[in-house]
Backbone as a chain_set.jsonl record, in Angstrom:
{"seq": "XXXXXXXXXXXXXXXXXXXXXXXXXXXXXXXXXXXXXXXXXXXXXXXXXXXXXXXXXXXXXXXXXXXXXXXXXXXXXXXXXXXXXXXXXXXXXXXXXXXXXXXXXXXXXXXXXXXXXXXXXXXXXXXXXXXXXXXXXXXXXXXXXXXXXXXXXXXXXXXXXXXXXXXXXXXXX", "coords": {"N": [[-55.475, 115.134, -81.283], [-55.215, 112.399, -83.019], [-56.016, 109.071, -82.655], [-54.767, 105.742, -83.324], [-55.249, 103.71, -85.142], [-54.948, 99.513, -85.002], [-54.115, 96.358, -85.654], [-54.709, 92.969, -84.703], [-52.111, 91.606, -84.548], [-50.592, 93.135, -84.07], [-50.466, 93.388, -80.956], [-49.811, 90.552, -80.42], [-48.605, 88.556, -78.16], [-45.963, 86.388, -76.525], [-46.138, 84.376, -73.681], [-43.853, 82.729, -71.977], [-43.297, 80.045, -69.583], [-42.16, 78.05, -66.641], [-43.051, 75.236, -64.982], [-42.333, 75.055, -61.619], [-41.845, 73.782, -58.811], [-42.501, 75.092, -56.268], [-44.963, 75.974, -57.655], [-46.617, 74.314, -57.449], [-49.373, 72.068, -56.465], [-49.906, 69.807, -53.936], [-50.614, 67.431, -55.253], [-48.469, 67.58, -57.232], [-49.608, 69.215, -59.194], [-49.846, 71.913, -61.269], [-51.587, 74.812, -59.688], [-53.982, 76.518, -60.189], [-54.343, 79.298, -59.042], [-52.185, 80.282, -59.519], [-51.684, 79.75, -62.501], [-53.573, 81.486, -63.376], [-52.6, 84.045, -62.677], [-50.44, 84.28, -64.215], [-51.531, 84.222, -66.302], [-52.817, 86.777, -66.504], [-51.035, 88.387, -66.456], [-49.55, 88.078, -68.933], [-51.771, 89.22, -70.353], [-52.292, 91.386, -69.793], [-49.693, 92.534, -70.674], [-50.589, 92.139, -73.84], [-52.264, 93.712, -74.201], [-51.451, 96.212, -73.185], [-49.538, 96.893, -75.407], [-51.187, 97.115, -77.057], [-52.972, 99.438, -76.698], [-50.7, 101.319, -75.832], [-50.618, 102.681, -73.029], [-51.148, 102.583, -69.308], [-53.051, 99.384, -68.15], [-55.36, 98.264, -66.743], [-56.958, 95.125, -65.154], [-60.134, 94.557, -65.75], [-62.108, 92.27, -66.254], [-62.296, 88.971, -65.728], [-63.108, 86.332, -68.054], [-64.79, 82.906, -67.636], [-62.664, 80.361, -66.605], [-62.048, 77.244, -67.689], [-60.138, 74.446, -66.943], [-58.802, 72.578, -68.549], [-57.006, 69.868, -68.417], [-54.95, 68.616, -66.239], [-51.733, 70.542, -65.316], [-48.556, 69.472, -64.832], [-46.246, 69.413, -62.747], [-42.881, 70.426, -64.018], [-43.439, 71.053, -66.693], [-43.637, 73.007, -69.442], [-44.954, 76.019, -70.01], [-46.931, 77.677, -72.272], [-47.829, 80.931, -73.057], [-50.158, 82.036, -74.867], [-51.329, 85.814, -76.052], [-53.851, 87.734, -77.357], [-55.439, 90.657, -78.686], [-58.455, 91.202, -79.099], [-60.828, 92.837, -79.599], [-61.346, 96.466, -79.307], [-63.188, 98.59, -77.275], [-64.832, 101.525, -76.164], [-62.778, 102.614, -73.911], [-61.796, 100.45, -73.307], [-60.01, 97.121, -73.921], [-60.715, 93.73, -74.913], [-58.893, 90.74, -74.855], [-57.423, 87.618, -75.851], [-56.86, 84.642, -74.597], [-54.688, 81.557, -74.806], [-53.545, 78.661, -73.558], [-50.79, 76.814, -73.577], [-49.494, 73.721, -72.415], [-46.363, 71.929, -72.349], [-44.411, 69.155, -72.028], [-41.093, 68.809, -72.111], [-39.235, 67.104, -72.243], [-41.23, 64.537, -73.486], [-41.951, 65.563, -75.212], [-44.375, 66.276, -75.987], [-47.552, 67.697, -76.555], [-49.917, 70.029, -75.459], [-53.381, 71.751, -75.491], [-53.882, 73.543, -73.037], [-55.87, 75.802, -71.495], [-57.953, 78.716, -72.361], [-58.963, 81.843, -72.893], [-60.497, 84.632, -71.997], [-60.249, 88.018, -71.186], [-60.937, 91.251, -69.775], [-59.486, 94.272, -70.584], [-59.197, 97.62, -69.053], [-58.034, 101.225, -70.238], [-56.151, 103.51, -68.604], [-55.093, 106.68, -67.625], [-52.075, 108.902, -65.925], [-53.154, 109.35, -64.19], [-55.65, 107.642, -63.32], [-57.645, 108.152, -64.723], [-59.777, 106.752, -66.631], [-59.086, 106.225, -70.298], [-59.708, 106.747, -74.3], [-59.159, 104.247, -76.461], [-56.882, 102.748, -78.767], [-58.748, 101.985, -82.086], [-59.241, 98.453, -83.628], [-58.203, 96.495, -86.044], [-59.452, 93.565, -87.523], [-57.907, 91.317, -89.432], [-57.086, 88.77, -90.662], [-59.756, 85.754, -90.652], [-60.052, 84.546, -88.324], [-59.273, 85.961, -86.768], [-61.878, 88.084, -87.308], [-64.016, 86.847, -86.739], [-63.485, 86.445, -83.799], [-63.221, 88.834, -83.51], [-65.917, 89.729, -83.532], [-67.511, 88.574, -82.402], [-66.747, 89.495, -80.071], [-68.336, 91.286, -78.79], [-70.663, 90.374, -78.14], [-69.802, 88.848, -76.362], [-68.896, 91.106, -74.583], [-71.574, 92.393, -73.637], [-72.442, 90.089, -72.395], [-71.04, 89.821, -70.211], [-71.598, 92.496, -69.308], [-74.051, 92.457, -68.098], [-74.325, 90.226, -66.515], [-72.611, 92.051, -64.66], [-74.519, 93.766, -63.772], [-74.654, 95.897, -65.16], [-76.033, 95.943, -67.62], [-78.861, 95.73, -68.872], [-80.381, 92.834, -69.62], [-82.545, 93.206, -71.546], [-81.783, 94.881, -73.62], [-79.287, 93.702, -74.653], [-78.963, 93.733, -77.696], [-77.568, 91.733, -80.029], [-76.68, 89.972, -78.246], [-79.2, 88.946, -77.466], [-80.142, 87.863, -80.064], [-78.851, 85.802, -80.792], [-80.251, 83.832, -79.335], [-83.177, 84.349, -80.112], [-83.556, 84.516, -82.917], [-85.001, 86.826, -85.74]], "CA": [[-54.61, 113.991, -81.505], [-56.143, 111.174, -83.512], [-55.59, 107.585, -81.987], [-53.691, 104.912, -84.081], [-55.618, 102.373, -85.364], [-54.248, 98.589, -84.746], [-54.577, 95.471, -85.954], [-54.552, 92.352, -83.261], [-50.873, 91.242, -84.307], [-49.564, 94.49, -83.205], [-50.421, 93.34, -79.627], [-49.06, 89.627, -79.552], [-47.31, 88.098, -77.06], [-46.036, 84.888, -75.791], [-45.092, 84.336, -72.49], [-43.217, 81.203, -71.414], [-43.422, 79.629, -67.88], [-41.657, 76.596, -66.48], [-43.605, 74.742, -63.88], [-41.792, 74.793, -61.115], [-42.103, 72.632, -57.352], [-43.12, 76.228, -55.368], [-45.912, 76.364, -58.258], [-48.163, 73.178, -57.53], [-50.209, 71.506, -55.329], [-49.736, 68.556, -52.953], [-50.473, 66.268, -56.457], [-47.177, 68.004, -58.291], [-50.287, 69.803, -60.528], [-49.985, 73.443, -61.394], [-51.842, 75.388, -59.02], [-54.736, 77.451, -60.655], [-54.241, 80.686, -59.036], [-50.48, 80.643, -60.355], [-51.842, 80.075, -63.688], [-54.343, 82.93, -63.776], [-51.855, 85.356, -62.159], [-49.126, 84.49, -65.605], [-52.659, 84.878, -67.701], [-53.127, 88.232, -65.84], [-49.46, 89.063, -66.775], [-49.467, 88.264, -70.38], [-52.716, 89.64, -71.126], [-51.532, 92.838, -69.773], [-48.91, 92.904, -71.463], [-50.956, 92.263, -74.6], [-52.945, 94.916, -73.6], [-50.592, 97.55, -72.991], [-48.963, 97.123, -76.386], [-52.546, 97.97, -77.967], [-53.124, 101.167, -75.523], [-49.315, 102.069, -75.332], [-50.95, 102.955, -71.963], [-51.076, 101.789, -68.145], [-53.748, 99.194, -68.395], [-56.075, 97.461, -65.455], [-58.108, 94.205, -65.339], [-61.681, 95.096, -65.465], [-62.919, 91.051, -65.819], [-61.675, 87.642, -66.238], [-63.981, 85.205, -68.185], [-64.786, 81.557, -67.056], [-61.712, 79.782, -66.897], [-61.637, 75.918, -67.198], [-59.047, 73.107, -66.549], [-59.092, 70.77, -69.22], [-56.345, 68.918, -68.122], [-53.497, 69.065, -65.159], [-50.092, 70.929, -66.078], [-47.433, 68.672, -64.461], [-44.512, 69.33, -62.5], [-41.712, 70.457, -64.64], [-44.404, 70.945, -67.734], [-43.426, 74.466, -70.012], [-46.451, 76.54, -70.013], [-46.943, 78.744, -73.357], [-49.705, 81.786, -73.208], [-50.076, 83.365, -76.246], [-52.302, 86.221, -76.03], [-53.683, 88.931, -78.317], [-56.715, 91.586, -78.359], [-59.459, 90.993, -79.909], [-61.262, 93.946, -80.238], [-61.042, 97.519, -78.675], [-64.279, 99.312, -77.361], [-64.502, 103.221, -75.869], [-61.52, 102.957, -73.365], [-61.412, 99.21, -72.769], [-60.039, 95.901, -74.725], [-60.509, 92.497, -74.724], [-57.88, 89.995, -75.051], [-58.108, 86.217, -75.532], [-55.557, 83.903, -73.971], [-54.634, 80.608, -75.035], [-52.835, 77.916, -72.674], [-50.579, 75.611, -74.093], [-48.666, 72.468, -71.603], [-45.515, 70.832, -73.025], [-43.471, 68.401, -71.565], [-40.514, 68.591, -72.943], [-38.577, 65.048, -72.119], [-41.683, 63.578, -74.176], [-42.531, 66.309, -76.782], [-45.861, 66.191, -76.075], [-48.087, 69.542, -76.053], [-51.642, 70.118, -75.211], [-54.071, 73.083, -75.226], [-54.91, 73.488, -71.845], [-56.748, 76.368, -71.177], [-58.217, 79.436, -73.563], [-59.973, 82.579, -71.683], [-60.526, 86.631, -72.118], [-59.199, 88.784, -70.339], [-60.474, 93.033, -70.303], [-58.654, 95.74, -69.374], [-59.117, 99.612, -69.238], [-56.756, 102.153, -70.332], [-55.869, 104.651, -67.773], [-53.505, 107.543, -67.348], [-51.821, 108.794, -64.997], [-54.635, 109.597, -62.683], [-56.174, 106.723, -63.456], [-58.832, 107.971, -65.483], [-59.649, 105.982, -68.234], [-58.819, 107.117, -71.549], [-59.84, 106.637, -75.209], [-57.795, 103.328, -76.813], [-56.875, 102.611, -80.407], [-59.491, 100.855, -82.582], [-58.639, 97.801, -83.508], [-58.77, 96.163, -87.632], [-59.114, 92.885, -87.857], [-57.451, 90.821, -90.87], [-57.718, 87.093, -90.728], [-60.826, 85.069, -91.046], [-60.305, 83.628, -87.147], [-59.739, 87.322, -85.942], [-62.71, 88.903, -87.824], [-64.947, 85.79, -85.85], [-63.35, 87.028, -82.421], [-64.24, 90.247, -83.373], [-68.091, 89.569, -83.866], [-68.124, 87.59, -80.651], [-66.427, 90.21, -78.921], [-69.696, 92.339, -78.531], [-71.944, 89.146, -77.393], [-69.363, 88.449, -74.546], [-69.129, 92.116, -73.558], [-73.166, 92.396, -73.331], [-72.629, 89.014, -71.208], [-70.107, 90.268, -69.119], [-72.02, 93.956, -68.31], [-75.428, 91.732, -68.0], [-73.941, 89.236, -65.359], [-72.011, 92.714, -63.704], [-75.707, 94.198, -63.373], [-74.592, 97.084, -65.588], [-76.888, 95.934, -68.516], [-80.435, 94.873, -68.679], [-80.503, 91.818, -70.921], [-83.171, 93.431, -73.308], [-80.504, 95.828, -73.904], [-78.392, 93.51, -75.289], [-79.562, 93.141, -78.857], [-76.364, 91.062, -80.495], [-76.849, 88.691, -77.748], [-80.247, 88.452, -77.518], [-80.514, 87.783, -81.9], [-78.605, 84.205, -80.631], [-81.462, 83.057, -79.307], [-84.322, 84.964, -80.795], [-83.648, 85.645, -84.234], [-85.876, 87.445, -85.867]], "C": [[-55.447, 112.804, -81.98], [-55.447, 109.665, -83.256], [-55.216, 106.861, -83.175], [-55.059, 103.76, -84.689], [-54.777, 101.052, -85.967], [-54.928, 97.429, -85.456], [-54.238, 94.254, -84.654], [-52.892, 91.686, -83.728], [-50.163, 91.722, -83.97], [-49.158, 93.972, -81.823], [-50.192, 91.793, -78.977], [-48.619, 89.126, -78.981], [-47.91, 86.51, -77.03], [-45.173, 85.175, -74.696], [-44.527, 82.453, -72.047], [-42.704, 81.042, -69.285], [-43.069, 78.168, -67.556], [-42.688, 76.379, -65.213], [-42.346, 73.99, -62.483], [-42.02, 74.147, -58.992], [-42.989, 74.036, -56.492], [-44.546, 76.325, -56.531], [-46.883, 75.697, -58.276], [-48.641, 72.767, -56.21], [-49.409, 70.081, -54.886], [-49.752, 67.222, -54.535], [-49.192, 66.825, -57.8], [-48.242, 69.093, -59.575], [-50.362, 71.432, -60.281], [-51.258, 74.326, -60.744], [-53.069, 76.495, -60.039], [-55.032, 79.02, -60.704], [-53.246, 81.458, -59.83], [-50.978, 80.861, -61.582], [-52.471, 81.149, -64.122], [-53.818, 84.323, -63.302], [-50.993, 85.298, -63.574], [-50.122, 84.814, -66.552], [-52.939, 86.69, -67.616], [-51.805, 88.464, -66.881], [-49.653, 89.286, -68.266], [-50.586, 88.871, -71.032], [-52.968, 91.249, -71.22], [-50.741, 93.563, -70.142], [-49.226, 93.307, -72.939], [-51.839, 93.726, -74.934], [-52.559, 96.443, -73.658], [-49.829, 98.33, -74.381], [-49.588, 97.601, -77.249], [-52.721, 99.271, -77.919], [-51.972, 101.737, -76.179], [-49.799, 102.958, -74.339], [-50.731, 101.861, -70.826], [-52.737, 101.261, -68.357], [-54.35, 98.323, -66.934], [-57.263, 96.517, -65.782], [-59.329, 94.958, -64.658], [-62.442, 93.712, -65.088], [-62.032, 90.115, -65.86], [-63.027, 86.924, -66.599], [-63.854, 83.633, -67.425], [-63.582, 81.234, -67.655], [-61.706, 78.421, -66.747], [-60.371, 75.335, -67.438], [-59.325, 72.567, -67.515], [-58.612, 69.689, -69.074], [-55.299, 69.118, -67.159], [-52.951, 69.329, -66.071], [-49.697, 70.283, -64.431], [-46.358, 69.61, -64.131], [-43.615, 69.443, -63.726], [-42.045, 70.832, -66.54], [-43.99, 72.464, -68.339], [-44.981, 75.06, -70.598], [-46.189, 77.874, -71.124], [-48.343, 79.256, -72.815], [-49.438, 82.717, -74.427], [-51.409, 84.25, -75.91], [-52.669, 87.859, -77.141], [-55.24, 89.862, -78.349], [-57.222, 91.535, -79.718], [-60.386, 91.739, -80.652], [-61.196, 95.002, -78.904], [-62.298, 98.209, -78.792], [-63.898, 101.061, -77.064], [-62.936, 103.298, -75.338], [-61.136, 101.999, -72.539], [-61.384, 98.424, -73.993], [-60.287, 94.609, -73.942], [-59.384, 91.653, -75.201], [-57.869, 88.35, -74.738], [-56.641, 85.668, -75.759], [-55.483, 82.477, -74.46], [-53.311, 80.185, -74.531], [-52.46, 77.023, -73.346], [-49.562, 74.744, -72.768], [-47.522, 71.697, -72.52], [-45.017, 70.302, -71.988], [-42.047, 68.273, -72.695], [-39.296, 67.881, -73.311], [-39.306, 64.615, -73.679], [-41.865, 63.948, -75.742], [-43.957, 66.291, -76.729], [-46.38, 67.636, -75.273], [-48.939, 69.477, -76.413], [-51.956, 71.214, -75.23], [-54.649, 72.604, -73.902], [-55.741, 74.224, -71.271], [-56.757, 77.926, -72.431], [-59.193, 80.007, -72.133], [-59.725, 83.98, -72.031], [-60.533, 86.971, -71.258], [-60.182, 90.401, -70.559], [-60.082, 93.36, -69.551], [-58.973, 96.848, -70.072], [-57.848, 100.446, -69.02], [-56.884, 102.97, -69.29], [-54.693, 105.682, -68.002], [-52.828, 107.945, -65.668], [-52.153, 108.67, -63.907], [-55.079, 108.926, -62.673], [-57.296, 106.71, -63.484], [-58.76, 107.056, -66.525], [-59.601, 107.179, -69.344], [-59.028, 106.359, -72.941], [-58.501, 105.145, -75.78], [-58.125, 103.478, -78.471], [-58.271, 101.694, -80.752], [-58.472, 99.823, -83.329], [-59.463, 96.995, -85.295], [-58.872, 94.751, -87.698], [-58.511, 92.265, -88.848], [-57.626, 89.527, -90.963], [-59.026, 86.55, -90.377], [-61.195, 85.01, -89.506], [-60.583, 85.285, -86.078], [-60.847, 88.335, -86.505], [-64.037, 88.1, -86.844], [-64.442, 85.979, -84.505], [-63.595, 87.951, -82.559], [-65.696, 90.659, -83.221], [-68.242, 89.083, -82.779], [-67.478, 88.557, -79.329], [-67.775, 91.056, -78.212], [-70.534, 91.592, -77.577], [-70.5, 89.268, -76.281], [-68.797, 89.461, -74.108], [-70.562, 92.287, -72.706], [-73.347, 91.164, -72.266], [-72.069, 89.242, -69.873], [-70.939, 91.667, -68.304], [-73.318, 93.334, -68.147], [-75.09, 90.857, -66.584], [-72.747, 90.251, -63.842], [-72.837, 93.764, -63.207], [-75.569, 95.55, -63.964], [-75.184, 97.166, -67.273], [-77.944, 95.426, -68.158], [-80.43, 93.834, -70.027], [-81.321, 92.403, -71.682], [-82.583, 93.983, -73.729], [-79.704, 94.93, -74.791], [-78.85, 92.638, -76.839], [-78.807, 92.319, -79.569], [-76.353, 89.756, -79.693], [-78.423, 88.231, -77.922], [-80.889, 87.75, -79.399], [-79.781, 86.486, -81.758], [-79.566, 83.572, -80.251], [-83.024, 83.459, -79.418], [-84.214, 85.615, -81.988], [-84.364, 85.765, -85.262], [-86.167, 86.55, -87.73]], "O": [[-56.321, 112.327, -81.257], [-54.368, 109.338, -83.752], [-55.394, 107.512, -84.205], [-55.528, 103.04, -83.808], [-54.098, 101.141, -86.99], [-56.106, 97.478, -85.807], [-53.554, 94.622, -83.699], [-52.496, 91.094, -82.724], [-49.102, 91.268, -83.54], [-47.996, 93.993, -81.418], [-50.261, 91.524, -77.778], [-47.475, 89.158, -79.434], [-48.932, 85.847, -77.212], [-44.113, 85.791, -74.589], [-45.078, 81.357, -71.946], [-42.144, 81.631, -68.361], [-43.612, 77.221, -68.125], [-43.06, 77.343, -64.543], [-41.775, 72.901, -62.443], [-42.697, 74.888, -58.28], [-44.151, 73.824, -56.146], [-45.399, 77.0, -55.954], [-47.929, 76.016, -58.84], [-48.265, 73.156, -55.104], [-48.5, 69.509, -55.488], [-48.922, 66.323, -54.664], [-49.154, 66.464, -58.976], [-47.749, 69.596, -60.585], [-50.839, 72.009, -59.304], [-52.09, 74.521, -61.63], [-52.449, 77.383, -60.624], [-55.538, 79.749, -61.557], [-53.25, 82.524, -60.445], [-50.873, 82.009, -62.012], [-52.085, 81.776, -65.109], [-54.372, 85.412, -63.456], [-50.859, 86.404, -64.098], [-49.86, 85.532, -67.517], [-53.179, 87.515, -68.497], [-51.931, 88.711, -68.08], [-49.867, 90.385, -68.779], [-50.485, 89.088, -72.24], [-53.468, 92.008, -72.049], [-50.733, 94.794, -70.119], [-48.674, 94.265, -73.481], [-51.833, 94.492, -75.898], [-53.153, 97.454, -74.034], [-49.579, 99.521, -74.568], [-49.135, 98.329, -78.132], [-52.652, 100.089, -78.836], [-52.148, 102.594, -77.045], [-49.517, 104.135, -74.566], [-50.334, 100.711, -71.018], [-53.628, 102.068, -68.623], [-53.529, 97.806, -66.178], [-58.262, 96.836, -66.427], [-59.487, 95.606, -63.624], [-63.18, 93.636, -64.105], [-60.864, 90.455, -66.047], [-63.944, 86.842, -65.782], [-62.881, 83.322, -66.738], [-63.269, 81.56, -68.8], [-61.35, 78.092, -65.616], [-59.584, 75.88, -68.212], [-60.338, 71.875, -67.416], [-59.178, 68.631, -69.35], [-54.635, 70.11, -67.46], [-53.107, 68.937, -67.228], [-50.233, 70.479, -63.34], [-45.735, 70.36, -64.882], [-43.627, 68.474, -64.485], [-41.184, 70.864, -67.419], [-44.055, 73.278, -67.418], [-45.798, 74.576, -71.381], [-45.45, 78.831, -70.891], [-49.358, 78.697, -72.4], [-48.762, 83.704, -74.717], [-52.441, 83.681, -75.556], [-51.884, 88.739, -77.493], [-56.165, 89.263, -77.8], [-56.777, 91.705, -80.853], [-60.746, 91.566, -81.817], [-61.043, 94.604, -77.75], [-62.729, 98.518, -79.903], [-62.976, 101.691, -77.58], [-62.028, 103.823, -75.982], [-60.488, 102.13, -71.501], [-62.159, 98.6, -74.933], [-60.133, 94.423, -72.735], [-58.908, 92.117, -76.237], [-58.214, 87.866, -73.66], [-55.725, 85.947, -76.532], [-56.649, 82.089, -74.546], [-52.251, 80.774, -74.743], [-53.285, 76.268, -73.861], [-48.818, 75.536, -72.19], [-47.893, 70.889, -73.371], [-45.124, 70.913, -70.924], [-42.054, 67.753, -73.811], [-38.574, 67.987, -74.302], [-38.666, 64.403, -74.709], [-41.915, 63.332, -76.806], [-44.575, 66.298, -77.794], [-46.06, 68.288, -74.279], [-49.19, 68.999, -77.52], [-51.055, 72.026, -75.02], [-55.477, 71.728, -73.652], [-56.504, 73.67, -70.48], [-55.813, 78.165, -73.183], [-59.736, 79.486, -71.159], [-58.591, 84.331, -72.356], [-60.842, 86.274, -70.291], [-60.107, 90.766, -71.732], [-60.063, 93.151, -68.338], [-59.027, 97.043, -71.286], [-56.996, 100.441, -68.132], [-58.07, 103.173, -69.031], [-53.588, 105.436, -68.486], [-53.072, 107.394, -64.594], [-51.701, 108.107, -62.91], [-55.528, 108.971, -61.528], [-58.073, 105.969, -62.881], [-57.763, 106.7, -67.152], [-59.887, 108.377, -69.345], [-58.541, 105.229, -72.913], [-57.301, 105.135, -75.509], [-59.031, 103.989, -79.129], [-58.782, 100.902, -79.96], [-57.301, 100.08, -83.608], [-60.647, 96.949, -85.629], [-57.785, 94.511, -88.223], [-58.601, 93.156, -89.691], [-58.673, 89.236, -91.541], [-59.451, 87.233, -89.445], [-62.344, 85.309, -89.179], [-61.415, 85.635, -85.24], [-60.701, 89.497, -86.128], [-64.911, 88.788, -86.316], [-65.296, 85.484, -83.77], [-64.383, 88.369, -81.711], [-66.304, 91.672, -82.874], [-69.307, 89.241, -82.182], [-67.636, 88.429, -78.115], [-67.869, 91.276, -77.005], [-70.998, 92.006, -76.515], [-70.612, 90.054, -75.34], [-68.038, 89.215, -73.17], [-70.667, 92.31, -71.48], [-74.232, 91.197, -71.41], [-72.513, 88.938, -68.765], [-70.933, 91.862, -67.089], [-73.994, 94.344, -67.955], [-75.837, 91.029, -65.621], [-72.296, 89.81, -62.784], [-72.386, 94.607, -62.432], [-76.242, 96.442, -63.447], [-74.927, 98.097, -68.036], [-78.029, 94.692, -67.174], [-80.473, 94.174, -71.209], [-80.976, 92.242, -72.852], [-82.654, 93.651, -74.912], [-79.39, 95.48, -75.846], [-79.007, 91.433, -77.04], [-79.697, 91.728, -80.181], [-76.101, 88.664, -80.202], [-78.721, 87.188, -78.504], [-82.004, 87.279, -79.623], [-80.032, 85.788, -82.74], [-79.827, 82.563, -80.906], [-83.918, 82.862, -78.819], [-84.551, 86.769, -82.253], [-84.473, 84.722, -85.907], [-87.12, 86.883, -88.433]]}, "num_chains": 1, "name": "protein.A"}
């Protein structure tokens, strides 16, 4: 059976999220765990649509705050996969905040996401490769490699000299 090969608009999504009173803190501000549980969601979703498998977080990258989400604030995540290795993808999330009394909408947070395909047994299994086509997704594709090699380097399952793609950022030859 020969796997599909995808491009990253195949695996799109937006999810939409109202900020609601059970979702914040003591200052009315959106709660951080909440938010990285709806990033979980949508990136799984993104995820799944790549595979057309059951898929499981393997990491989460650094996630910052750039700015509170507000009480009552509509929370966009668009998210889409970036590139597809043996029998895991990456997927990069982007947080948007509206208010939508004022009309005003911010980027508030941006972050990758992998997950591994599994089946039923919950082996892993082989995923589609993945084509890029636009300019912005051919430059997440090239950076996907450096922030895997960062990710299995900081999960003690690389030896930094190992990672030649990262290491050619700051030693290149």
């Amino acid at each position: 059976m020969s796997i599909k090969i995808k491009s990253p608009k195949d695996s799109f999504t937006i999810m939409n999220e109202l900020v609601l009173p059970n979702d914040t803190n003591t200052l009315n501000n959106l709660m951080g765990g909440r938010l990285l549980h709806w990033m979980d969601i949508a990136a799984a979703i993104s995820a799944q649509k790549h595979c057309n498998r059951i898929v499981v977080t393997a990491s989460v990258d650094n996630v910052s705050f750039k700015q509170p989400i507000k009480l009552g604030d509509v929370i966009t995540i668009e998210a889409k996969v970036t590139r597809a290795f043996n029998t895991s993808v990456e997927v990069r999330l982007d947080v948007w905040a509206e208010n939508i009394p004022s009309g005003a909408r911010a980027k508030s947070n941006e972050a990758y996401y992998t997950f591994v395909a599994v089946d039923q047994s919950g082996r892993t299994i082989p995923v589609p490769e993945l084509v890029p086509e636009t300019e912005e997704e051919k430059e997440l594709f090239a950076g996907a490699l450096r922030r895997r090699q960062l990710r299995l380097i900081l999960s003690g399952k690389m030896q930094p000299n190992d990672a030649k793609e990262l290491k050619a950022l700051f030693f290149p030859e």
